[in-house]
N, C-alpha and C positions, 0 to 999 in steps of 0.2 A: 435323662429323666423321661421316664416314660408320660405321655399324656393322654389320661383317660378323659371321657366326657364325664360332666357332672351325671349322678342318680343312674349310671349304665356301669357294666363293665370293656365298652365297647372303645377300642384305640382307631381313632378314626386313619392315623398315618398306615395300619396297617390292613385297615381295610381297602385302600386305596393301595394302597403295594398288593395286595392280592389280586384284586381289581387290574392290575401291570400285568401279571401273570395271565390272565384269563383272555388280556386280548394279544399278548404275548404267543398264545396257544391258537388263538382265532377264535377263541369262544368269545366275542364283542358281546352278546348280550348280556352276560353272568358280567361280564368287563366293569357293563356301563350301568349297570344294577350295583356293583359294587361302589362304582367312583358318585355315584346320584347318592348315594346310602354314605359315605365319607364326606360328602359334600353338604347332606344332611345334620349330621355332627358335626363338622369344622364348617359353616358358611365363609368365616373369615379367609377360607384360606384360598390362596389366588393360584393355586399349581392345578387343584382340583378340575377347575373348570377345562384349561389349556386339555388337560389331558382327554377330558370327556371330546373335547372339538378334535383332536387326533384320532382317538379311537372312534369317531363317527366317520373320520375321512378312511381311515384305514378300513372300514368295514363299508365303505361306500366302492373303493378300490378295488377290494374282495369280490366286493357284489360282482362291478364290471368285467372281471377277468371269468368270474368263473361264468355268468352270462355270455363273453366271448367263446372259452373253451366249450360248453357245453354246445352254441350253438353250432360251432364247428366240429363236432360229434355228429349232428344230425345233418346236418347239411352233407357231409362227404359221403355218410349212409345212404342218403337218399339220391344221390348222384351216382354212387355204384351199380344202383339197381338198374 
C-alpha cells in the first residue's frame, strides 16, 4: 500500500528513494533537498536522517578527493615550468 501524506499528493518513501538516486549520481545537493523534503513529510521515520548523515559524509569525501586531484593538477603544472 502505497503512503501518501495527508492534504498533498506527495509519497514521501519516494521522495527519499529519488533523493538515493541523486547522490547515487554525486548530485549530494538535489540528494539532500530531497531526503530534508521526505523527512519533512515523514518526521517519524528513522532511515531518513541516517541517510542524510551518509550523504553529507559522502559528499564531504568528494569534496576531499577532488580538492586533492585538482591540487595535483596545479601543483605538477607549476613545477614543469
Amino acid at each position: 500500500m502505497i503512503k501518501r501524506t495527508p492534504g498533498t499528493n506527495l509519497i514521501p518513501k519516494a521522495i527519499y528513494r529519488r533523493g538515493q538516486c541523486f547522490v547515487g549520481l554525486g548530485e549530494f545537493e538535489r540528494g539532500l533537498d530531497d531526503y530534508k523534503r521526505a523527512l519533512a513529510l515523514d518526521p517519524n521515520n528513522a532511515i531518513i536522517p541516517k541517510l542524510i548523515d551518509e550523504a553529507k559524509k559522502k559528499q564531504q569525501n568528494y569534496n576531499k578527493k577532488s580538492k586533492a586531484m585538482y591540487s595535483k593538477m596545479f601543483t605538477s603544472e607549476s613545477n614543469e615550468k
